[in-house]
C-alpha positions as a Markdown table, in Angstrom:
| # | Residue | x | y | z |
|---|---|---|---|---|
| 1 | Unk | -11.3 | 25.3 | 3.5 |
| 2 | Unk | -7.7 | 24.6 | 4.2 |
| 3 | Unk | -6.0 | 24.2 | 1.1 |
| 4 | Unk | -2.9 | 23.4 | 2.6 |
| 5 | Unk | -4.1 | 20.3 | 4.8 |
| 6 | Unk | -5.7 | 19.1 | 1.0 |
| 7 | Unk | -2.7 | 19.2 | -0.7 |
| 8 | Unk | -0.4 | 17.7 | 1.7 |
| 9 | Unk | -3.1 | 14.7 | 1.9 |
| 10 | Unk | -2.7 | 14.8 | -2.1 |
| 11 | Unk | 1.1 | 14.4 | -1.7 |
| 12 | Unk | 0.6 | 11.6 | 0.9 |
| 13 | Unk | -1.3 | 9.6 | -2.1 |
| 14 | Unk | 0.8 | 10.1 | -4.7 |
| 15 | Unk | 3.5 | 8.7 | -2.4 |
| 16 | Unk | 2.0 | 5.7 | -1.4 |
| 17 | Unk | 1.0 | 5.1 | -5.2 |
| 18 | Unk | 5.4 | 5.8 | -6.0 |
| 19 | Unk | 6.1 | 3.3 | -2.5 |
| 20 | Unk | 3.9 | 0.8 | -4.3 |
| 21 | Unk | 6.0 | 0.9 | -8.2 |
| 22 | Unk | 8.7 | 0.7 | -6.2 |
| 23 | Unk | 8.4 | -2.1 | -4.0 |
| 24 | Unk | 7.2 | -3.5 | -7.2 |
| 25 | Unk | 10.3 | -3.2 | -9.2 |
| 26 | Unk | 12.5 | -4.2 | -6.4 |
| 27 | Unk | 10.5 | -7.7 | -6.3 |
| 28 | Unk | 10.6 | -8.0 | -10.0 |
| 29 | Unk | 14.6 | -7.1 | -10.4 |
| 30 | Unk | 15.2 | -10.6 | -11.0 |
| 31 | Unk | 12.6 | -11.2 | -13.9 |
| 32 | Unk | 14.0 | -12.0 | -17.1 |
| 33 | Unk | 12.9 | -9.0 | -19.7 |
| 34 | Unk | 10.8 | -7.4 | -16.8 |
| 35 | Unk | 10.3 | -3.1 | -17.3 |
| 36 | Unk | 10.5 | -0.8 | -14.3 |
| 37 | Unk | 7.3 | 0.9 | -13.1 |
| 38 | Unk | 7.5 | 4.5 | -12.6 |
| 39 | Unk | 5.3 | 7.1 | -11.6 |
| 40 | Unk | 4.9 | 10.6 | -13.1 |
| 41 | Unk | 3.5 | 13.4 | -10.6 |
| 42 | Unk | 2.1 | 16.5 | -11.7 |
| 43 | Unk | 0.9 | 19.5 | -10.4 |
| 44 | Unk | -2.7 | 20.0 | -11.6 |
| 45 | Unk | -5.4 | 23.1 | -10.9 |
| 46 | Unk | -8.5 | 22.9 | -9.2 |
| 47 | Unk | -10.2 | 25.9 | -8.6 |
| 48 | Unk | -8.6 | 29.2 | -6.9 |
| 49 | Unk | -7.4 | 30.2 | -3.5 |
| 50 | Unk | -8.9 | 34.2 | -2.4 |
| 51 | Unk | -5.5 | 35.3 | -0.4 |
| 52 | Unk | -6.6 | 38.7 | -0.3 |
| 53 | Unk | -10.0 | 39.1 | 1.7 |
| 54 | Unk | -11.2 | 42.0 | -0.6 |
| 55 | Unk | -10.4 | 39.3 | -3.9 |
| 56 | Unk | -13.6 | 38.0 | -5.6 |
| 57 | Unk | -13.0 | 34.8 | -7.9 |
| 58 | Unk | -15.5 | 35.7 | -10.0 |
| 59 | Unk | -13.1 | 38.6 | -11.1 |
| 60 | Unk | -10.5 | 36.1 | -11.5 |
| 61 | Unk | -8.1 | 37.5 | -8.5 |
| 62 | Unk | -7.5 | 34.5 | -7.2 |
| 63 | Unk | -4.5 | 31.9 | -7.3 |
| 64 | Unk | -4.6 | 29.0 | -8.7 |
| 65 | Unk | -4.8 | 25.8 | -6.2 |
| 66 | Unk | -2.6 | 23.3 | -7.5 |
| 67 | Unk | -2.3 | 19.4 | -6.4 |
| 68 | Unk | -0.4 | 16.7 | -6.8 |
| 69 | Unk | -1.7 | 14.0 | -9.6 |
| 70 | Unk | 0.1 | 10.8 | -10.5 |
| 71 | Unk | 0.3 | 8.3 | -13.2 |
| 72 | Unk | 1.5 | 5.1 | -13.3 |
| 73 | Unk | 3.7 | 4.3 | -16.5 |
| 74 | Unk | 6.7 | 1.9 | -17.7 |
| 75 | Unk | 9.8 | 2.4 | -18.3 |
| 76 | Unk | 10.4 | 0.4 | -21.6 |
| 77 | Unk | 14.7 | 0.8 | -21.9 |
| 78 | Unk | 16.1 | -2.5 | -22.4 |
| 79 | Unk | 17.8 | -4.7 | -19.9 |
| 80 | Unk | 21.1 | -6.0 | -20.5 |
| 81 | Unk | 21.5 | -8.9 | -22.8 |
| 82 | Unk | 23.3 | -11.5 | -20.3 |
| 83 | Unk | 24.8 | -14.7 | -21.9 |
| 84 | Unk | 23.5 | -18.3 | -20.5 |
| 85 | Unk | 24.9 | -20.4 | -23.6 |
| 86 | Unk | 21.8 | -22.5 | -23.5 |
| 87 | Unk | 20.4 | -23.4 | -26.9 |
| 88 | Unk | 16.6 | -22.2 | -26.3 |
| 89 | Unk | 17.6 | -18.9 | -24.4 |
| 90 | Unk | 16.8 | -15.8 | -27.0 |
| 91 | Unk | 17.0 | -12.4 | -26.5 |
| 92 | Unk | 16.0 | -9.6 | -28.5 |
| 93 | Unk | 18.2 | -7.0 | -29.1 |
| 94 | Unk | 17.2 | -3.9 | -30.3 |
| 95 | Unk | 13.0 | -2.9 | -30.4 |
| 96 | Unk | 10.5 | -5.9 | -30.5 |
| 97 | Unk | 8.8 | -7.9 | -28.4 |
| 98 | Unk | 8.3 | -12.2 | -28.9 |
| 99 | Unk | 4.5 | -13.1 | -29.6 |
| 100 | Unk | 3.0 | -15.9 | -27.8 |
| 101 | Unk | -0.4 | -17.2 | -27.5 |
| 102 | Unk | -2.1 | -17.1 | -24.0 |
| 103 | Unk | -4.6 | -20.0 | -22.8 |
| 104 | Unk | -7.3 | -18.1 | -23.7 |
| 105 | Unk | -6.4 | -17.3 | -27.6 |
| 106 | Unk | -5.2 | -13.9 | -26.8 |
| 107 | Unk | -2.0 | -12.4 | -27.9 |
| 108 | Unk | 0.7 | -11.0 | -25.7 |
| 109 | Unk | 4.3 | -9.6 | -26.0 |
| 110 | Unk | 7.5 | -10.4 | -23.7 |
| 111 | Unk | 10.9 | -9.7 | -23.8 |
| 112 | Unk | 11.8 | -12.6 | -21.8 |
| 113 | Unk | 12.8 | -15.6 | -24.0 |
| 114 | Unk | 13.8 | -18.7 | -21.5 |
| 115 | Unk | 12.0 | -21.2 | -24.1 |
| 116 | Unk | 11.2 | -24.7 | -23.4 |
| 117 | Unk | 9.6 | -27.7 | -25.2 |
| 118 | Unk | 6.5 | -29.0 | -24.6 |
| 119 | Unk | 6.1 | -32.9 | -24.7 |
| 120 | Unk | 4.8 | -32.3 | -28.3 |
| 121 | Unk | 7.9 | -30.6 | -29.1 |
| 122 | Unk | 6.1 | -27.4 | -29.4 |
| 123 | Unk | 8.5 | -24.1 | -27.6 |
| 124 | Unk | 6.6 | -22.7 | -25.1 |
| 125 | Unk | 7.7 | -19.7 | -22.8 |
| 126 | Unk | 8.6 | -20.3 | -19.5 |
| 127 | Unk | 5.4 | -19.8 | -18.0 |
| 128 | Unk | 4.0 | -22.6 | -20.9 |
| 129 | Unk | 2.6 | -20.1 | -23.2 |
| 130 | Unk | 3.5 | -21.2 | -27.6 |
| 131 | Unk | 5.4 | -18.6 | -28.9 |
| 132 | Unk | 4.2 | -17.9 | -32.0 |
| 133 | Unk | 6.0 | -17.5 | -35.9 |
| 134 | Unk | 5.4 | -14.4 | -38.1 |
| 135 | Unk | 2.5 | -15.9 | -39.0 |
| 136 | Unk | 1.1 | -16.4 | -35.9 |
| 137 | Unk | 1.4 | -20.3 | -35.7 |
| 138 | Unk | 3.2 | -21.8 | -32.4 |
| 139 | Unk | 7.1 | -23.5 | -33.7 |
| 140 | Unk | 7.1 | -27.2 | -33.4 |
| 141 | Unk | 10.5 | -28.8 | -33.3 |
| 142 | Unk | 11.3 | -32.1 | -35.3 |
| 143 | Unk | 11.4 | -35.4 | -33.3 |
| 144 | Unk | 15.4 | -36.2 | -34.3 |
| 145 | Unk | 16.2 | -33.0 | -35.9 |
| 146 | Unk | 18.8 | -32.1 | -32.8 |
| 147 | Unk | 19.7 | -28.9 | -31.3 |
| 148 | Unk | 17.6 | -25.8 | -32.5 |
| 149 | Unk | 19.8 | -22.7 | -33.8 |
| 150 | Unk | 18.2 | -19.5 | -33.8 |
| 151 | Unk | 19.9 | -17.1 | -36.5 |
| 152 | Unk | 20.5 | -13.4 | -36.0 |
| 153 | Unk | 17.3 | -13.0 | -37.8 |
| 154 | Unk | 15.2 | -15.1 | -35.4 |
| 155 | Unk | 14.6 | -17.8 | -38.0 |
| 156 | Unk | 14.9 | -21.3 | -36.7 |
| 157 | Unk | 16.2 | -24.4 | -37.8 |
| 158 | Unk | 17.3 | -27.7 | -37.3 |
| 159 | Unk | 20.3 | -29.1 | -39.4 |
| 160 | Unk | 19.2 | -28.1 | -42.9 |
| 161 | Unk | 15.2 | -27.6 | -41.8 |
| 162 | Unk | 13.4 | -24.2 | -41.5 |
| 163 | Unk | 11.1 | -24.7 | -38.9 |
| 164 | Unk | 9.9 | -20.7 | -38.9 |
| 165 | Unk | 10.9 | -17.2 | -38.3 |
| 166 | Unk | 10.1 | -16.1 | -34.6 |
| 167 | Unk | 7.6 | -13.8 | -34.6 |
| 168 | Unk | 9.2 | -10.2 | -33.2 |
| 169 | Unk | 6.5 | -7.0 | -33.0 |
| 170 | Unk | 6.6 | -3.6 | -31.4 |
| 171 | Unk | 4.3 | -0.8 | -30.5 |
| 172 | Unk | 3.9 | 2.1 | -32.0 |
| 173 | Unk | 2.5 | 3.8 | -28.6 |
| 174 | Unk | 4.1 | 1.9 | -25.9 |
| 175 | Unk | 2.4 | 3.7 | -23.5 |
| 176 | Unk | -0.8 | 2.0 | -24.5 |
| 177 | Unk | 0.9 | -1.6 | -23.6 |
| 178 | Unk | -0.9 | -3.2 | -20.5 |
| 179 | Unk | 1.5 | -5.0 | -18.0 |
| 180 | Unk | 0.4 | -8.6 | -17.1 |
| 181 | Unk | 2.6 | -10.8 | -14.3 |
| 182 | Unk | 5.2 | -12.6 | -15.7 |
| 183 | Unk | 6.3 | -9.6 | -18.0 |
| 184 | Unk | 4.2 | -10.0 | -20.5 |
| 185 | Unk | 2.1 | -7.4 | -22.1 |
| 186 | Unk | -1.1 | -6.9 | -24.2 |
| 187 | Unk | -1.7 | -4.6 | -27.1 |
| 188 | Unk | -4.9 | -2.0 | -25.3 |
| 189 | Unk | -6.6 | 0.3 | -27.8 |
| 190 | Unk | -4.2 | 2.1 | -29.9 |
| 191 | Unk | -1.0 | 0.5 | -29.2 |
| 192 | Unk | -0.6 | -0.3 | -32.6 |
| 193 | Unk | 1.3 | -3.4 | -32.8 |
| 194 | Unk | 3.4 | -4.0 | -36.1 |
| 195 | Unk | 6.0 | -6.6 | -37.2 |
| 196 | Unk | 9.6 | -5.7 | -37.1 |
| 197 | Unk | 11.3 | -5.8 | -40.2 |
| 198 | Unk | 14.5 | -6.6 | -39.5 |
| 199 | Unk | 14.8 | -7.9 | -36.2 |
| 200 | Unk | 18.1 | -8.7 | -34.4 |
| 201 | Unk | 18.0 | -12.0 | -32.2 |
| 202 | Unk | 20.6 | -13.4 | -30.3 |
| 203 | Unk | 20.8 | -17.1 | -29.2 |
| 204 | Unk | 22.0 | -18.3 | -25.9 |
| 205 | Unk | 21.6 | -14.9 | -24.0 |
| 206 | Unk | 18.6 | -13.7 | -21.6 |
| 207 | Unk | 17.4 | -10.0 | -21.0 |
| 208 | Unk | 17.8 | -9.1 | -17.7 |
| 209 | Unk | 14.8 | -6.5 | -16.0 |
| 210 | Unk | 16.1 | -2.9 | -16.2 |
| 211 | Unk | 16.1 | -2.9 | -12.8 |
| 212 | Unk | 18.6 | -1.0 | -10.7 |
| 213 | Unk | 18.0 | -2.3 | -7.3 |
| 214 | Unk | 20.5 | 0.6 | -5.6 |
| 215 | Unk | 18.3 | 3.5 | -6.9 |
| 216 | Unk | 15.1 | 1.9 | -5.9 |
| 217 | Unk | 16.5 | 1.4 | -2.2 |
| 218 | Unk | 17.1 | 4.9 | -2.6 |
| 219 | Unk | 13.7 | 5.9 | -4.0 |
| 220 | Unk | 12.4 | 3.9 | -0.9 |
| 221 | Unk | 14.0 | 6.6 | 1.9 |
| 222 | Unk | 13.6 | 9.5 | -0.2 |
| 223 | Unk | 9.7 | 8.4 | 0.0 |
| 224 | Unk | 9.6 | 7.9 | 3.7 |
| 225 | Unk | 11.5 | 11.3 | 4.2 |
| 226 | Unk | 8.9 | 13.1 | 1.9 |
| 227 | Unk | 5.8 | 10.8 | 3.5 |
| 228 | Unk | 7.1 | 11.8 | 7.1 |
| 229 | Unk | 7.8 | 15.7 | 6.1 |
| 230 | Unk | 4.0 | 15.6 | 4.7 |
| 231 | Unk | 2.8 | 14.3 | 7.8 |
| 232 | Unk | 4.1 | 16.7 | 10.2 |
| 233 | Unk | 2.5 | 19.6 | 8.0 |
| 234 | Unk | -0.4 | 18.2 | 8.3 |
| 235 | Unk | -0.3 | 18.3 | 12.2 |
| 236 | Unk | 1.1 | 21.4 | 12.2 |
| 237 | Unk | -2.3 | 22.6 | 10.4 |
| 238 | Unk | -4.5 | 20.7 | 12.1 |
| 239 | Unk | -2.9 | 21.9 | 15.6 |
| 240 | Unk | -3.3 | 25.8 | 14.1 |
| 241 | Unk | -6.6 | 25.2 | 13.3 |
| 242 | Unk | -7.7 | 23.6 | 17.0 |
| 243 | Unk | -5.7 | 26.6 | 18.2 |
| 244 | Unk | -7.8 | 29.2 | 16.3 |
| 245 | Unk | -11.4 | 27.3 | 17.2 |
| 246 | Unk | -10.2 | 27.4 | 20.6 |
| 247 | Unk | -9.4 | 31.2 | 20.0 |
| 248 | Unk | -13.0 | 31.5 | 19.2 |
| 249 | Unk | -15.0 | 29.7 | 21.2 |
């Protein structure tokens, strides 16, 4: 077997999969509270190469064969907080994510507050989904109350009325978050999602994605330079090996 021809069609996988976060993140720079993909390579063993002909394996003389395996993940580093000085942008600042209420009863997380109001004066995300209190119940605005102000601790009111305290969790393995479009999340096994205590909220500003577009461009020709390097190695084995068969027959 050619172990070289293997790995470099290892390496031309895990480059695609990186080409495919990337192209991701540079679509997604514009979403409020959106994280940036990345994708961790590492060099894992599977089974032994003989280089010397008199080597057995069974002795343990051989190398170890190593390949390239990656991983999607997230990077979870807030965005900036960007000012919009509109009443029902919020922004977390600091750990947390809001809680809203998907169509189907299940919870989700997002960092990106651009609230609206539903005809029923309920708040609803941007993409229509209630955000929910610290008790889990969506926030329903009053008919004349006026503007809503949201204070530093994410409660909300309207002139002298409390209409609720936003509610704000986190996770206490973020790695066990599962992205959903529209940058929202939901808690998989073991996340373990908790309220924050003492959340800090501001009003009238947006997180922006954690996006740098300039070092994804770059990612982008780094790839195709590695991709195209990984491609001519494996010509160069495959025309070795024609070579040698030739050589033989």
């Amino acid at each position: 077997m050619n172990i070289g021809l293997y790995q470099s069609a290892a390496s031309l996988s895990a480059l695609e999969r990186w080409q495919d976060a990337v192209s991701q993140n540079i679509t997604s720079s514009q979403v409020n509270g959106y994280k940036r993909r990345t994708v961790q390579v590492a060099a894992e063993g599977m089974g032994e190469v003989l280089v010397d002909p008199s080597a057995r394996a069974d002795r343990g003389e051989g190398m170890p064969a190593l390949f390239p395996q990656s991983r999607y993940a997230i990077a979870f580093q807030p965005g900036e907080n960007r000012p919009t000085r509109r009443d029902l942008d919020v922004a977390v600042s600091g750990p947390g994510y809001f809680t809203v209420r998907k169509p189907d009863g299940e919870l989700a997380y997002t960092r990106a507050g651009e609230l609206s109001v539903r005809p029923d004066r309920t708040l609803v995300t941007g993409q229509g989904l209630e955000i929910l209190n610290e008790r889990g119940d969506p926030i329903q605005l009053l008919q004349q109350g006026g503007s809503p102000v949201v204070t530093s601790d994410g409660t909300v009111r309207q002139g002298d009325a409390i209409l609720g305290k936003l509610g704000i969790s986190d996770a206490g393995q973020p790695s066990r978050l599962i992205p959903l479009p529209g940058g929202l999340y939901q808690a998989g096994a073991g996340a373990g999602m908790f309220p924050v205590e003492k959340p800090v909220v501001q009003q009238g500003y947006l997180e922006a994605s954690n996006v740098a577009p300039l070092r994804e461009m770059v990612d982008l020709v780094n790839i195709a330079r590695a991709y195209e390097a990984n491609q001519k190695l494996i010509q160069s084995r495959d025309s070795i090996m024609s070579k040698t068969l030739d050589a033989l027959t």
